[in-house]
N, C-alpha and C positions, 0 to 999 in steps of 0.2 A: 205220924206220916202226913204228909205234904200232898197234894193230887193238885192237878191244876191241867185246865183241857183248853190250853190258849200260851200263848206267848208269856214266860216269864223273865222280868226287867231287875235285875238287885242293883243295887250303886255304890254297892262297898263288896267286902270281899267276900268269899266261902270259904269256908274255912272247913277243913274235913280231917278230923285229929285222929283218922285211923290211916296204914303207911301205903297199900296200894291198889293202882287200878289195874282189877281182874274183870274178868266175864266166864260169864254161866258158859259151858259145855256138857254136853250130854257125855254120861262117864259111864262106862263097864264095872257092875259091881260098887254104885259109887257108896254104897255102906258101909265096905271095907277100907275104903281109902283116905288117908290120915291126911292131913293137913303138912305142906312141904314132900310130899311122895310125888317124883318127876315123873311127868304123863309123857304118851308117845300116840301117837294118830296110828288107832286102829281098825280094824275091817267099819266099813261104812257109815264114819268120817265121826266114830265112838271112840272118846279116849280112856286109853287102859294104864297102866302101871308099868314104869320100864323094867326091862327083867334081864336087858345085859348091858355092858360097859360099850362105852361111845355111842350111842344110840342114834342115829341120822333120823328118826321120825319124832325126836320131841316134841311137845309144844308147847311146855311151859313145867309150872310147879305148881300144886292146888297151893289155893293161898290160904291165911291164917294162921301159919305157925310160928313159933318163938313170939304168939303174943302180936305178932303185926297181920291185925284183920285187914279185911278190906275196905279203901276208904271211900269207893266206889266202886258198885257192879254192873255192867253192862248185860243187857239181853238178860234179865233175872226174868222168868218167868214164875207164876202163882202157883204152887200144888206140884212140881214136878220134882220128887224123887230121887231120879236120876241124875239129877246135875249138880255140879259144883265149879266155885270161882276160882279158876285158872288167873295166876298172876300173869300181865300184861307187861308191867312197868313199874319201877321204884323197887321198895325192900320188900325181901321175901327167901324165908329160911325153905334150903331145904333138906330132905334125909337121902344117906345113901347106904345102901346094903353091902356085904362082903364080896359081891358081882362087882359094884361100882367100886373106882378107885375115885378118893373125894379130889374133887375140884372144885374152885373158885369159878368154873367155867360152866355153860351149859350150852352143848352144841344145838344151834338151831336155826334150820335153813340155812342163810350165808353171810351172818355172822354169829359171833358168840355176844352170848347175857353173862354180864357177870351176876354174880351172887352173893349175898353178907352169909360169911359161918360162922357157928356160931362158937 
């Protein structure tokens, strides 16, 4: 690991060979929840596991599954349990139950995310 407590300068690229940027959220039960299982904003402002079809409070999909970690996490805090990296942007598998009918789509807010299946 890298620490640096001042302005850092690179002159060439970065390069980050894992597929997407996620950030830490605080997750209800996040010991049971798998990697691609689509989250929804629940009671005070904790995300939980969707549990019916079309779901208007998504907020994303934990990230790391089918193999595409994250290649960046945003707000990762040290020791915290609870949380897990919600993909943001780029590739990111996710699963869906016998409740969900699959889509290429994932409703949220006011527009849609598309999704690689797999």
């Amino acid at each position: 690991m890298v620490e640096a407590n001042g302005n850092v300068q690179v002159k060439g690229d970065i390069i980050l060979t894992n597929a997407d940027c996620a950030e830490d959220f605080d997750i209800a039960n996040a010991a049971l929840v798998e990697p691609g299982t689509v989250m929804v904003l629940g009671e005070e402002g904790v995300l939980k596991p969707s549990d019916r079809a079309y779901d208007k409070r998504v907020a994303g999909v934990v990230s790391g599954a089918g193999g595409y970690r994250p290649g960046i996490v945003l707000d990762k805090q040290p020791a915290q349990g609870n949380r897990s990296p919600i993909a943001l942007q780029a590739k990111s598998f996710a699963r869906w139950t016998r409740i969900m009918r699959p889509s290429r789509w994932v409703t949220c807010r006011r527009r849609r995310t598309r999704l690689a299946t797999p």
